[in-house]
N, C-alpha and C positions, 0 to 999 in steps of 0.2 A: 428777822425770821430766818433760820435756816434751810437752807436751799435741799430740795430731794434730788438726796445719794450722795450729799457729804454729810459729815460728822460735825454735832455744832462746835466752837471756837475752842479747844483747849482739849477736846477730847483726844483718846487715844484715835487712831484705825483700827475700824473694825475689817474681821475677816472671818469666812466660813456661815457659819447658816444665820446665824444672828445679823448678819450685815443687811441695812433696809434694802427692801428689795426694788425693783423698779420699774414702777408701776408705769400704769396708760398716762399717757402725756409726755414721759420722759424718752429722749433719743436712743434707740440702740447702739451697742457699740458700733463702731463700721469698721469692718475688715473687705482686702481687696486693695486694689489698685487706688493710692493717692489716699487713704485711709491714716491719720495721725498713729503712731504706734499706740499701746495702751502703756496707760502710767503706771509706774510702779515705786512706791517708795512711799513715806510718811501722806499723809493727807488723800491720798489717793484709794479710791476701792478698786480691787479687780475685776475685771471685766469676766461675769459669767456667761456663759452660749448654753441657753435654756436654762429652765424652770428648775431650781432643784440642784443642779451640777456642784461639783464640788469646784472650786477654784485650782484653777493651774499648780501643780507645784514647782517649788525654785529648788535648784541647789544640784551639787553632783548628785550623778544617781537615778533623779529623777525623769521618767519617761516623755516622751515630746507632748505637746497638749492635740485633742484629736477635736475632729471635723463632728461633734456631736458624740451621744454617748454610745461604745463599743463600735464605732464608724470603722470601715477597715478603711486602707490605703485607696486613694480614686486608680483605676483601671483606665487604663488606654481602650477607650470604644465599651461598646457595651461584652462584658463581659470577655475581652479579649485580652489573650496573653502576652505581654511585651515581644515587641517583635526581637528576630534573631538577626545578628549580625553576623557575617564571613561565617565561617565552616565550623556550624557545631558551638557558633560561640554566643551567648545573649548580648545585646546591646542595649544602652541605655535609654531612657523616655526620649522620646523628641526623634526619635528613626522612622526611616519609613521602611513597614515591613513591603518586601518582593509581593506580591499579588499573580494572579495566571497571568500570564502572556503570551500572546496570539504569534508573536516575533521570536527570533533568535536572542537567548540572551549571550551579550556581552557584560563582564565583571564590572566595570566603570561608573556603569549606568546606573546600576544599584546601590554602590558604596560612595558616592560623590559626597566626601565630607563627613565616610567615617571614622570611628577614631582609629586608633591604630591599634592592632594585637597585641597583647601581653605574650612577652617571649622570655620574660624573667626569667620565669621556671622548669623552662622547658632551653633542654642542648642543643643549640645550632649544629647543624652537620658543617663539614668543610666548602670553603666558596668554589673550589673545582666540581667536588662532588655536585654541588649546586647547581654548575653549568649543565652535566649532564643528566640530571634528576630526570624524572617520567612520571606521569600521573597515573595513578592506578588502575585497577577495574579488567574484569576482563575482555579480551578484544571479541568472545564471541559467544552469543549464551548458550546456555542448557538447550541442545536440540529438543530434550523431552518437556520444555514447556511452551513449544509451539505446536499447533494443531497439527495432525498429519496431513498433508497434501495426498489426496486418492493416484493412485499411480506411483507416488514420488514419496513412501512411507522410510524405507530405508535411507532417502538422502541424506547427507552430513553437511555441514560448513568447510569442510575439506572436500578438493574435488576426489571423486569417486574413481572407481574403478570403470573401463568402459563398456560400455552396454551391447551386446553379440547383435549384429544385425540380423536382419530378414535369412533365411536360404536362399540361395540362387544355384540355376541349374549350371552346369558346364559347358561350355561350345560343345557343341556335336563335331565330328570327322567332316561333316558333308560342308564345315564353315571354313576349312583351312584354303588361305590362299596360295599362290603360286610363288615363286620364291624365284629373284629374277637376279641375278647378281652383276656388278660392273667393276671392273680392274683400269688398273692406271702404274703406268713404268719408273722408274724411277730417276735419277739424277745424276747428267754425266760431270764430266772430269772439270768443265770448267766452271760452273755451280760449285764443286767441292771446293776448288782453291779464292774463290770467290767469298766462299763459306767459311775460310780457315784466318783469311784476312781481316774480313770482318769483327769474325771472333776477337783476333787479338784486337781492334781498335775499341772494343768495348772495357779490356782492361788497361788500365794507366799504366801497370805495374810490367807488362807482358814486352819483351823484345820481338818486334818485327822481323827480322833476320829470318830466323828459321821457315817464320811463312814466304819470304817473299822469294829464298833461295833452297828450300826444299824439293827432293824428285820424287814424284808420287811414282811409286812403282807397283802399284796395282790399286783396282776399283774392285768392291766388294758389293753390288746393288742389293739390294732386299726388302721385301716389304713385312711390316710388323703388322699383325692383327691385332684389331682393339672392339672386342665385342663387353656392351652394354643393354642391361635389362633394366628399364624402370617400373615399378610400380608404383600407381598414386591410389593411396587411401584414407578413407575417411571412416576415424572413429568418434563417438559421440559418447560425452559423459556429463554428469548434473554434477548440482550441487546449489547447498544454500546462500542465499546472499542478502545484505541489506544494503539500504540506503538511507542518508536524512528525509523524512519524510517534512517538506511545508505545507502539505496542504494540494488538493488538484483529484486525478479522476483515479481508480482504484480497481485493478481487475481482478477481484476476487472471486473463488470457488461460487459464489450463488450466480454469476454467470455462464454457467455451463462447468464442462466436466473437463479437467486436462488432457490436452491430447497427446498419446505416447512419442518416446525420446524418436525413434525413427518415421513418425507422421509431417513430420514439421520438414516445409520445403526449405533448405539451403543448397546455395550453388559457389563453388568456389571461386576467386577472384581472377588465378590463371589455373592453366592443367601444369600439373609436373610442379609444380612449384610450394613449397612447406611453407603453410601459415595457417593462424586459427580464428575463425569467427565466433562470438556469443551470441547468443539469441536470448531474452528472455521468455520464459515458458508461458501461455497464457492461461491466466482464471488461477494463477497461486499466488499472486498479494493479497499480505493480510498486513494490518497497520498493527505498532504494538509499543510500548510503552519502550523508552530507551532502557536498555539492562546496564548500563555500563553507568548514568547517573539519574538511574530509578527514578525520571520522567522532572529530574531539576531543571536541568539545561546546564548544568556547573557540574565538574569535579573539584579535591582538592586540589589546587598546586602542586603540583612536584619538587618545584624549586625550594620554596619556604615551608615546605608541610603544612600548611594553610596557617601560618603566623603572620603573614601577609612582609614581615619584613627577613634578610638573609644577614647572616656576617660580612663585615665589611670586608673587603680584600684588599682595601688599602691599610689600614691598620690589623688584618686579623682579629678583628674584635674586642680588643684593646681600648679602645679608642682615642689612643694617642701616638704619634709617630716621632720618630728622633729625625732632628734636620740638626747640620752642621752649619754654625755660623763661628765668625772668626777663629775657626780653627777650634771651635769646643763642639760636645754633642749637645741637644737639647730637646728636652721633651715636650710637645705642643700639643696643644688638640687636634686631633685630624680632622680634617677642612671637608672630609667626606661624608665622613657619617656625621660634624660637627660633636665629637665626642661619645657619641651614644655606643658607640662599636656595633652598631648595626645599619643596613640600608634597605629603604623598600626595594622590596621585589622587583626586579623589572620585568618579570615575566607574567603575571597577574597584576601589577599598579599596586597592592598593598593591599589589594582584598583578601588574598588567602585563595582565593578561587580562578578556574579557568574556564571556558567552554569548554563544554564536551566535545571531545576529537570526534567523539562514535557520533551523535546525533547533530554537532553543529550548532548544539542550542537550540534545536527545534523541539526537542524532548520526545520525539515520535521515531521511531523505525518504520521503513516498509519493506517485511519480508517478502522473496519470491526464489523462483527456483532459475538456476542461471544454467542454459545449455551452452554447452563448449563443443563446437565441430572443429576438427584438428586433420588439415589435410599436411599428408604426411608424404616426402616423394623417396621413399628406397629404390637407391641405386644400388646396384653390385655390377661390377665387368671380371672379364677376363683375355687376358694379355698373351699373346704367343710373339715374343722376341726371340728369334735365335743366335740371335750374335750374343758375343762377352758385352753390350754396354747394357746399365742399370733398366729391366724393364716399366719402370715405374714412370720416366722420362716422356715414354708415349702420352698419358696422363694429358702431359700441358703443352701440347701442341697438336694443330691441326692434321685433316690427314683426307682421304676421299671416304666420301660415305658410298658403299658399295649392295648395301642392305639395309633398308630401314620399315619396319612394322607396328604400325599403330592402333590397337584391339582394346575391349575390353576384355581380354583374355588373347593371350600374342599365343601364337605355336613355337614351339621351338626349332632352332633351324636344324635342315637333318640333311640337306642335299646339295652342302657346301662342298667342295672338294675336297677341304683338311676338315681329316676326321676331328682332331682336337679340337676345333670350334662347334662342330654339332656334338660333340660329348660334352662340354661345356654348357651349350646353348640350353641341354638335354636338363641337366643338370641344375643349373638357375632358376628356370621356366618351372621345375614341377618344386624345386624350393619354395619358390614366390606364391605358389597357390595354396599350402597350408602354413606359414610365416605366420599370418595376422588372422587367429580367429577371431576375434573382437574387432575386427575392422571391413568395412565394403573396401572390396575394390573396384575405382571408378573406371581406372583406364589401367593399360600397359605400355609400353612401348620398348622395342632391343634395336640397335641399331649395330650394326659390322661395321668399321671404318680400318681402314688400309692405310698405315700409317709409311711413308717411302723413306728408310733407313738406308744408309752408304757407308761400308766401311774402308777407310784408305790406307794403304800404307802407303809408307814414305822413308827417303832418308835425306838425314844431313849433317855432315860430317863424319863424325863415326859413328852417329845415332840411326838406329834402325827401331821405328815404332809407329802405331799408328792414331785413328783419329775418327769418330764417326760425325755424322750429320744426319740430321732426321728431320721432318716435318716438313712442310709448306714451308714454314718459315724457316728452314736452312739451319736449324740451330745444330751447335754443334759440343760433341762432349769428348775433350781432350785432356785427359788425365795427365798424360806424359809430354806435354808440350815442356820442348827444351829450355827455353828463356820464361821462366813465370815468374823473374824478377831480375829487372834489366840491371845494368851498371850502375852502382852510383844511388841506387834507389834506395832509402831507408823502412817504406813503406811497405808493412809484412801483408 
């Protein structure tokens, strides 16, 4: 008796609708894991999947066999779209798509074991240009798609211009104080030649001679006036700023109302001295989506334009280098790229991708408004030398302080005995008080210092010239000193 679902002894193979069909009691095919293939060739029937189906077809040409009749292809997850790999690129079954993440991403973490980019088609840039590549994106967004801050509507991302303080009245007449002045003599003959010695031991180059047998034939004493006005002020200007935001407390506008640029207490670090503190503004963070990698946590690469691999630099992309052995050239595969004439990235790992510089991989901004107080200390003086040496010299050396006033509004000095210091004084003091409309002024201060200037002549041998000294510290400025390169010396 012949057996049900073959053909008895001697028959052809049947195929297509007439073939018996296979009824209750007979095995289904098994397809799956550990399943014998199905047979195909004489004595065998085709294996049909369902009632009806036509049989597989053989041969070029013909379409793959499907999962049931008009079955599409099975989908990764219910109704989900194969995940994407590196920047913009689809990746094959069996990846795991990125998901939200509550952390910073790093590139690594995600591509662990993916394939590598197709760069076939696409032109490698040069491996220098490589080094210095940059990732895109702008470094600061559209001010007009963040909310206006109340107070703070005109602020930019560039700091601003700065904001005109309060009014304040002027000293009154009845606040000027008394003006007490003190002198001090200057320096005799043996201080100068003390002075002129010295001098020379400071240079290598300079002949002693002249100083140590010169005749000083006159002293010339003098004092040099050295009047100085400070003023320290402080101006204040905003502007917009972000940060990586991770996560933590938030002080946004529904906390109250911003309080204006001039309300907010700041105190300088010293008086008289130039530097700046920030403050951030309170009740103007708002958190916001990163603008620069549209809330990824990733940009492209820079280096590889998101190909994930660069041109080799040891071959230039070739991927073969010439090495000289016995004396011939030879062309080998380079050992770098192992022939490919490309290498991964080292700046991404071969993802194609990098954290975002702007958000850190957190994917959030937190905007707020950043004040800048800028204490600022303008000095100006002015110098009565009357002798021929450089008055500028006063400058860097000490001298007696004779006058010194310290206000938030100085007077000017007016009941000095040289007129050209209270014409000066006159002069600085009502500059200094329209200088800086955009700025408070915190303090003032002018100080008069009496700086003890000497001038000597001298002679030696047929030279007739001379020589001064100035300062506490005796220094001395001799232009015409006879020996300003000894015998013998090469050293200009």
């Amino acid at each position: 008796m012949a057996q049900q679902g073959y053909p008895p002894p001697g028959a052809p193979p049947q195929q297509g609708y007439g073939a018996p069909p296979q009824g209750y009691g007979a095995p289904p095919p098994q397809q799956g894991y550990g399943a014998p293939p199905p047979q195909q060739g004489y004595g065998a029937p085709p294996p049909q999947q369902g009632y009806g189906a036509p049989p597989p077809q053989q041969g070029y040409g013909a379409p793959p066999p499907q999962q049931g009749y008009g079955a599409p292809p099975p989908q990764q997850g219910y109704g989900a779209p194969p995940p994407q790999q590196g920047y913009g690129a689809p990746a094959p079954p069996g990846t795991v798509q990125q998901g939200a993440q509550s952390a910073a991403w790093t590139p690594n973490a995600v591509a662990e074991g993916a394939p590598p980019h197709k760069f076939d088609n696409a032109a490698d840039s040069d491996p220098e240009d490589n080094e210095n590549a940059t990732e895109g994106g702008d470094e600061n967004p559209d001010v007009n798609s963040l909310e206006p801050v109340p107070g703070y509507e005109t602020v930019a991302f560039m700091d601003g211009p700065p904001v005109p303080p309060p009014a304040y009245e002027p000293p009154s007449e009845s606040d000027r104080p008394q003006e007490v002045f003190d002198s001090r003599d200057g320096i005799g003959e043996e201080a100068v030649r003390a002075a002129i010695l010295a001098f020379v031991d400071k240079h290598c180059c300079y002949g002693s001679r002249p100083a140590k047998n010169m005749t000083i034939s006159k002293i010339i004493p003098s004092q040099a006036l050295h009047y100085q006005l400070e003023t320290f002020n402080e101006a204040r200007s905003t502007s917009r700023k972000f940060k990586p935001y991770a996560g933590g407390y938030v002080d946004g506008p529904e906390n109250g109302a911003p309080p204006p640029v001039w309300s907010m207490a700041c105190k300088p670090d010293q008086q008289f001295f130039t530097h700046k503190k920030n403050l951030e503004v309170p009740h103007t963070s708002i958190v916001r989506q990163c603008h620069r990698c549209q809330g990824c946590g990733f940009v492209m690469c820079g280096r590889c334009h998101g190909r994930g691999r660069v041109r080799c630099s040891s071959c230039h992309g070739s991927g073969r280098r010439t090495v000289h052995r016995d004396g011939k050239s030879h062309r080998v595969s380079c050992s770098w790229c192992h022939g490919s004439g490309r290498r991964r990235c080292g700046r991404c790992g071969g993802d194609g991708r990098v954290t975002c510089p702007t958000c850190q991989g957190h994917r959030q901004l937190r905007h707020f408004i950043l004040l800048t107080v800028s204490y600022t200390n303008n000095l100006e003086d002015y110098i009565l030398e009357r002798s021929d040496m450089p008055d500028e010299l006063i400058r860097s050396v000490s001298g007696q302080t004779i006058f010194q006033q310290t206000l938030p509004f100085v007077w000017p000095i007016s009941q000095y005995p040289v007129q050209e210091v209270n014409q000066n004084s006159i002069r600085l003091v009502d500059k200094h008080r329209t200088a800086w409309p955009n700025a408070m002024t915190l303090q003032q201060r002018q100080t008069l210092r009496s700086v003890p200037v000497t001038e000597a002549h001298y002679d030696w041998k047929d030279i007739s010239t001379r020589f001064w000294v100035y300062g506490f510290e005796h220094e001395v400025h001799a232009p015409d000193y006879p020996h300003q390169c000894c015998w013998g010396c090469n050293v200009l």
